[in-house]
Phi, psi and omega in degrees: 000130159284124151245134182222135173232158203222116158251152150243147161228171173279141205195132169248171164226081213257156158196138206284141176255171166193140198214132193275158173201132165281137175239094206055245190250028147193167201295134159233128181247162166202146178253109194223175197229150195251035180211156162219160184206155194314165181085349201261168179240127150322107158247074198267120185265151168195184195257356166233173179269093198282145164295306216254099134214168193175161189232148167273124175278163163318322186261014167087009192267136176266144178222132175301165161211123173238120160327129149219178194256144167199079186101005187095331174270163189255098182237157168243147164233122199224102180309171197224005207311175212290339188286335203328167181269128135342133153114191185255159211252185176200142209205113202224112184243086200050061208051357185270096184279172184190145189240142154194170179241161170245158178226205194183112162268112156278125171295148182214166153220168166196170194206135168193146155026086209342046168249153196250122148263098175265144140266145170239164172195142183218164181240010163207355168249194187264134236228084171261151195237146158271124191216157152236174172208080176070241204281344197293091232237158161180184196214127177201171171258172178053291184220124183273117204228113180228115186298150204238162147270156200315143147141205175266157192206114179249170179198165171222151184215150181229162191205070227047251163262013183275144191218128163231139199232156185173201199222182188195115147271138175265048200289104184227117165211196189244133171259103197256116164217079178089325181227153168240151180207175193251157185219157173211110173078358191114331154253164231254146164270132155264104206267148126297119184258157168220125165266120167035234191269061184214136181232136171208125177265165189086283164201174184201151197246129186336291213296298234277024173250359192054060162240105212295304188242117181189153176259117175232164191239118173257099179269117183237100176061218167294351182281128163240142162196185203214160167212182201208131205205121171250120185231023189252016158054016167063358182269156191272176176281326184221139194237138165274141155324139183071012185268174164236149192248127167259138178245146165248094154240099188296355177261006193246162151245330232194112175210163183241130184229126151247160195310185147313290170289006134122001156327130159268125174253106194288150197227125178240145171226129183234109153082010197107333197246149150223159167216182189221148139309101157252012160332313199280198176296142205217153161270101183301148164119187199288136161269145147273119156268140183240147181186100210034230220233051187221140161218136192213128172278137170202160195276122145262112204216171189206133159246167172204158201216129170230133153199196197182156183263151151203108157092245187235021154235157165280109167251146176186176205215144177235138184252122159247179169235319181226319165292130160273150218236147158237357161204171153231147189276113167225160199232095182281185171301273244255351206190154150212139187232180165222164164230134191292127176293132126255109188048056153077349165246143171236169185202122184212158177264135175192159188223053229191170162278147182212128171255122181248119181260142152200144196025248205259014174257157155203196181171146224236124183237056184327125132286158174283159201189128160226110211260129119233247141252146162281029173173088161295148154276138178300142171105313171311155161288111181254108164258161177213132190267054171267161171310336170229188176279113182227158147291309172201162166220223174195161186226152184230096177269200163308320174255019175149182179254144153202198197253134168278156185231111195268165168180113177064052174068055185194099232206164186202149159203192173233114182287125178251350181219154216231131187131178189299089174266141169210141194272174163178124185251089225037290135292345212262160208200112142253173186214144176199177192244152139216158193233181189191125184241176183228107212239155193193109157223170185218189183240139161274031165099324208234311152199183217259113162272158170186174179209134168262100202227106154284196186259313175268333194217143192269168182281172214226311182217181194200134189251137164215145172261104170276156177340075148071358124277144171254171177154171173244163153230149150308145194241126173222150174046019144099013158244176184205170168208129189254152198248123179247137210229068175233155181286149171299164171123225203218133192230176183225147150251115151265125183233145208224162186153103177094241172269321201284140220199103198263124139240164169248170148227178185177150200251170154228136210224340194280144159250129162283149174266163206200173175231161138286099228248115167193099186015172156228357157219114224233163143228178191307091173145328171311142171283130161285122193249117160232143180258171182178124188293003178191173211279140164242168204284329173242132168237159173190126188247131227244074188293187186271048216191302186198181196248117163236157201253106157322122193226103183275171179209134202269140174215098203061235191265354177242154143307095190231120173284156127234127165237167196239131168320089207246346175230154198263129165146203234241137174220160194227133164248152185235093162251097177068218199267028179258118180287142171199134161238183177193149169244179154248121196267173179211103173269162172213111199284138160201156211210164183192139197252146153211096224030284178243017183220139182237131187245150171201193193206160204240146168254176181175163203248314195210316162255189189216149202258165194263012202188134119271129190267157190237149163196130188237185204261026164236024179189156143201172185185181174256156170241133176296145179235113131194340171270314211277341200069035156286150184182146187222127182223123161284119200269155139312145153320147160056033158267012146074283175216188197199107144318130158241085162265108176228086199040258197263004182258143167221167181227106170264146172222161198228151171254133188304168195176114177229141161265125163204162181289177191244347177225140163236173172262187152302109178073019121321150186237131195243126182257129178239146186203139186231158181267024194226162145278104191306167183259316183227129172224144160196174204239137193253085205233120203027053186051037156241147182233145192243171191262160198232118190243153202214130179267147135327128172194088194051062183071000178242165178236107174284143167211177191191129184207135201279143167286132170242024188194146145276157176137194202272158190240126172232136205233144202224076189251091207052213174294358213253139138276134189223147173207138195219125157308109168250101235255139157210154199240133208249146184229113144257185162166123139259194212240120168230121192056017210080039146240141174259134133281112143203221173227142167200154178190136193241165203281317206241311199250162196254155206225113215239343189191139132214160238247140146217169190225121169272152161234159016264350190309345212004069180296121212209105236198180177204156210229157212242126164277101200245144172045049196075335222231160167222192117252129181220133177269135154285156168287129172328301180285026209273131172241308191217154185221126175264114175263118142224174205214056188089262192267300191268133166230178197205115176254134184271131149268166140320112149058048138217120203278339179203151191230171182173142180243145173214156171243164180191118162061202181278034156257170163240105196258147161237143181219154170220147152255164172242000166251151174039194193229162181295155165241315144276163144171111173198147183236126179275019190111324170221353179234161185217116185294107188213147195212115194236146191226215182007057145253162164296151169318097205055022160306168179231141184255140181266118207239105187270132173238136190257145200245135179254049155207151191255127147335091173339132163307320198268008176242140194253117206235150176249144202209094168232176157245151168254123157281095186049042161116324210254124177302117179240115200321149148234137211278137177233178131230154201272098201281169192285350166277345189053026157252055201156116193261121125216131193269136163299088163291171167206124177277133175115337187243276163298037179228113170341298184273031198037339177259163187257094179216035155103005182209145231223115172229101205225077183309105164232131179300143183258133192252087180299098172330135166247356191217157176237137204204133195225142188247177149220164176198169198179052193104242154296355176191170198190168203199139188256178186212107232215125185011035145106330200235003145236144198219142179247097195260160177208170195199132155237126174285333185244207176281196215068175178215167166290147183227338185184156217183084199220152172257162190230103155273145184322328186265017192233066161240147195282308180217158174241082178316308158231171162311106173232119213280008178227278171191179195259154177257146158229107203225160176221103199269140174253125146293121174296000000 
């Protein structure tokens, strides 16, 4: 199928002619151009002003020209519009004519058997058409004939001022129905076809080439295309239960497969697939796919599979009923292969667990395995473990055979005699030793000798613990020797090979000579370090208070304690018969600011230090202490704090600080924040004071409280005095001509803008306060305007002089007027009573009700009065939310009391939606949509369109001609 859609637009091409004529000693020129076309605009230029000019129509009709200047040239202009009258024109400049014509070009297309034909026709020029197609650009007169290749094809052609622009689909392709041929557009072609070396027109039939799989290629005129053609429907010879079968034919909708038993299963192709199930209850044997006049057989089969290890191959046999299997497939932990069946049977070596699959069979084959160790000690528990299930097995030790009892595949005993055993669980036979050894060692002063002797095997290692190291040694030639890297004093040995199991004791008696290496004055908190070349046996450190037992720990080649100094005197360590003292000391720091200099004093127990260091955050240095423990250091501006270090004692001073601002407004929130903990704080306010409680916040300490009163704030923090304004700004201001006039003025501070924002525009500025007083010019769209002013703001609406709210049931309506003021305004439910005053005499009031429900789009609403019996519309509009109503009054007209004397006496009814209703419309046609569950279509059949389209209810008419039992459409047809 063609789709095609079509625009024209108008389009021109000019090109200025220009012809001189002398007139005494100079040259006049004017330039026009000598073809046009509706649409195009006249310019005609020259080199004087002509008295005299006008263009002559076809019909003898004058059209004026007025002249203007640029630069020394003259220019004219003359629209063209699309009705202009056709044909030549006279172009008359003081006696000088000049000729051209306007013409129209129509444009045309057509399409067949994939040629795009465009035509133009004009009635006084040469009718050249310009055209592209997708990338294809070209040019000719009257008619253009351009061939397309299969596909989508959009174009444009141009034509004077005319443009026709559209689309082409080219549909050519190849079709199998029982025969293949070529179709184009929907009809059938006489096509060339070609299969490999085989050529046939029109159509051609598979089978009589027996062909299954095949490509063919068609040529129709420039049309070319190609396929792929499967007829063998992709299916295998034999299929299993509980498979699904997919048949593939992309030329069928509609095939048949039958059963064994000659049942027809109807086959629907989607997309090309159809597929059959076989889960459910299945019939074994030959199956048919049927497809138009194709037929393909396959195999429904069920297999079983035996098999068993013997020895170290797998034999086994696969049983079928009408397809024979040619291999089976198997699968270890690491690989997989397959093997080939003879006569249904097979066989391969593997030394593994194995799965063997064939069709829809498989089975899972275990070698047997009776698991234990090749070597024991007298005195173990010898367990044995298998994969499969036995009752018993037996075992043949040295002094006889007896019976095992497996339970849950698993049996034990206790080797009690030493020699050759062997198990054997049915075929399966292992052997193992148990064996029994002898360990015999001493200490030579340096290290441990021994010698490790079994009965069957000579040992490989010996595990020994010396006090609390552990480790193995090599046993060679049934001896062994351990290297002891221990502190004097009385050790243990433990030694194990096999069954066999030793311990000792043994002394170390050699001493090193050795020292105590330690400060000779420490302070409080300090760590103490002592090394030593080997562990000693008493250590012990002796405080002024109480005796503690020193505990080394080897760290690299050495032995090392630590501890931290917690008491001030004199301390003693004691290792063995060697001594060392030292003492520990404590200072202690206090410091004080006094104007740019801090003096303080250092206290101490026993040595007295010669400096204290300082660091501020712009310096830092040592301060002399001295005899007295005096010090003194001069800080810089901006030193913040002050760090005090004198061996374990520090001091931090901070310079005290407290912040807060200096003008606040009336409902700011006022933060006082000091960089100390205050001791006392509070704020002093009309001779009332209140106490000021201060939080933690990264190291500052806070407070924060809102101004709700102006006047003066005096704050009392420690030493520090503070005093902060707190301002409020008083705002009037109305809307006189399209301007706000107003006033602002504040208590304390002097007041320079004030800020304001329009809506809807959100326009957004600030206005310079001169003497108190402002002005702001509005914008034409202005609906609302917000003035602030520090603490105060004040919003102006747009064009409304009196506002007034009424309620019914749960809505709430707001109505405004923007001229005069209510004098009524009550509503029974379906009228709204309203009596409007302090107007001019037959002014029109605009009167807005805000609805707090919104008005169906697809809904048509009546809004009237009765005059004397008779309905008279009252003019509204619908806001773009369809929640706002404003109605046009007038005194005097729209009025009750018929006169224009300034009041307004006006009933007017509220129309409550009853239905909720969505529309569409779309050209020629459109559709109501009336709670969801009646719908109203309309169509013009002949030209034109819908321009509007609405439901009406019955009960919202103005008069009732008839009974109507639902409701009415309202539409407006645009003639074309």
């Amino acid at each position: 199928m063609n789709k095609i859609v079509v625009a024209i637009i108008l389009y021109t091409f000019l090109v200025p002619i220009a012809g001189n004529e002398v007139v005494g000693n100079t040259t006049k020129i004017v330039e026009i151009c000598d073809a046009y076309f509706a649409g195009d605009k006249v310019v005609v230029k020259t080199n004087f002003e002509p008295e005299k000019s006008f263009i002559v129509d076809p019909n003898g009709e004058k059209i004026s020209l007025n002249f203007t200047s640029q630069n020394h040239t003259f220019f004219a202009e003359f629209e063209l519009n699309k009705n202009v009258l056709l044909g030549r024109y006279t172009l008359i400049l003081d006696g000088i004519q000049r000729e051209f014509v306007v013409d129209f070009c129509e444009l045309n297309f057509s399409y067949e058997e994939g040629i795009l034909n465009l035509t133009a026709k004009t009635f006084f020029t040469e009718p050249r058409i310009s055209y592209s197609v997708g990338p294809l650009q070209g040019e000719g007169v009257a008619l253009v004939s351009i061939p397309l290749e299969a596909g989508e094809h959009e174009f444009v052609a141009e034509c004077g001022k005319s443009v026709l622009e559209g689309n082409v689909s080219v549909n050519f392709s190849i079709v199998y129905n029982g025969t293949i041929f070529a179709v184009l557009d929907g009809k059938t072609v006489n096509a060339t076809l070609k299969i490999g070396d085989y050529e046939f027109q029109d159509y051609f039939d598979p089978r009589e080439l027996n062909l299954t799989k095949f490509r063919v290629e068609a040529e129709y005129k420039h049309l070319k295309t190609s396929k792929e053609f499967d007829l063998s429907f992709g299916l295998r010879e034999v299929y299993f239960p509980k498979e699904k079968i997919v048949i593939k034919a992309d030329f069928a909708e509609k095939g048949g497969l039958i059963d064994p038993t000659g049942k027809v299963h109807e086959l629907t192709f989607k997309d090309g697939v159809a597929e059959f199930d076989l889960s459910k209850e299945i019939i074994l044997g030959e199956y048919k796919v049927v497809v138009g006049s194709l037929e393909r057989s396959f195999f429904v089969d069920s297999y079983e599979i035996s098999a068993f290890f013997d020895g170290e191959k797998v034999r086994g046999n696969v049983s079928w009923h009408f397809f024979a299997p040619e291999f089976v497939e198997v699968v270890t932990k690491n690989e997989s292969f397959k093997v080939e069946l003879v006569n249904g049977t097979f066989e391969f070596e593997i030394d593994d667990d194995v799965l063997i699959k064939c069709g829809n069979a498989e089975v899972i084959v275990k070698k047997k395995n009776v698991e234990l160790r090749d070597y024991y000690f007298l005195g173990d528990t010898v367990e044995i473990k298998l994969n499969f299930d036995a009752e018993r097995g037996k075992v043949l030790a040295p002094w006889g055979e007896f019976l095992l009892e497996f339970t849950n595949r698993s049996a034990e005993f206790f080797a009690n005699e030493t020699g050759m055993y062997k198990v054997v669980v049915e075929e399966i036979a292992r052997e193992f030793i148990v064996d029994s050894c002898e360990l015999n060692a001493s200490f030579d002063g340096k290290r441990i000798l021994g010698e490790a002797k079994c009965v069957y095997k000579e040992p490989m290692l010996v595990y020994y613990n010396v006090s609390g190291v552990e480790g193995f040694e090599k046993v060679l030639n049934g001896t062994f020797e351990i290297e002891i890297d221990l502190p004097p004093g009385l050790h243990n040995a433990t030694l194990k090979c096999g069954n066999s199991q030793i311990s000792f004791d043994f002394s170390i008696f050699e001493k090193e000579e050795f020292e105590i290496t330690t400060k000779d004055l420490y302070f409080l908190g300090d760590e103490v370090e002592i090394a030593l070349p080997f562990i000693p046996e008493n250590a012990v450190l002796i405080t002024p208070s109480k005796s503690l037992e020193l505990n080394f720990t080897k760290i690299n080649e050495s032995y090392v304690t630590r501890f931290v100094v917690e008491e001030i005197g004199e301390h003693r360590v004691e290792i063995g018969n060697a001594t060392k003292n030292f003492l520990v000391d404590s200072c202690e720091l206090n410091a004080t600011r006094f104007g740019e200099k801090i003096v303080g004093k250092v206290s101490w127990h026993f040595v007295k230090p010669e400096f204290v260091e300082f660091r501020t955050a712009v310096s830092e240095g040592k301060a002399k202490v001295n005899e007295s423990g005096e010090i003194e250091i001069h800080v810089d501006e901006g030193w913040e704090f002050l760090e005090l270090k004198c061996r374990n004692s520090v001091l931090k001073l901070i310079d005290r600080k407290v912040f807060v601002g200096d003008v606040f407004f009336v409902g700011e929130e006022v933060e006082v924040v000091a960089n100390f903990r205050p001791e006392s704080g509070y704020v002093i306010f009309e001779n009332q004071t209140t106490l000021l409680e201060f939080s933690e916040t990264n190291g500052s300490f806070v407070h924060k409280f809102i101004a709700d009163k102006p006047g003066v704030y005096e704050f009392r923090i420690d030493e520090f005095e503070k005093r902060i304004f707190v301002d409020s700004c008083e705002l009037s201001a109305e809307i006189v001509d399209k301007k706000i006039v107003g006033k602002a003025s504040t208590i304390f501070t002097p007041l320079s803008y004030v800020e304001f924002l329009v809506h809807p525009s959100e326009l957004y500025g600030n206005v310079e306060v001169k003497n108190g007083s402002f002005e702001i010019l509005l914008p034409e769209n202005a609906s609302e305007v917000v003035l602030t002013c520090k603490n105060s703001v004040l919003a102006l609406k747009m064009q409304i002089s009196d506002f007034k709210s009424f309620s019914f049931g749960k809505f709430v309506f707001n109505v405004s007027i923007d001229k005069g003021k209510f004098e009524a305004l009550d509503f029974d439910g379906e009228n709204v009573t309203l009596i409007i005053y302090n107007l001019k005499n037959g002014e029109d009031v605009n009167f807005t009700v805000e609805l707090p429900f919104e008005i169906p789009k697809g809904m048509h609403v009546y809004y009237w009065k009765d005059f004397d019996g008779k309905p008279i519309a009252v003019n509204y509009t619908i806001g773009e939310d369809r929640r706002k109503i404003v109605f046009t009054l007038k005194d005097g007209e729209i009025d009750e009391d018929r006169v224009a004397n300034g009041r307004i006496v006006d009933p007017i009814k509220i129309y409550f939606p009853k239905f909720k209703v969505e529309k569409k419309v779309e050209g020629k046609k459109g559709l109501l949509r009336v709670e969801k569950d009646e719908a109203f279509e309309i169509g013009i059949e002949s030209s034109g369109k819908i321009k509007y389209l609405a439901f009406v209810d019955a009960e919202n008419l103005p008069s009732k001609p008839a009974e109507f039992p639902y409701g009415l459409l309202k539409f407006e047809i645009e003639v074309e």
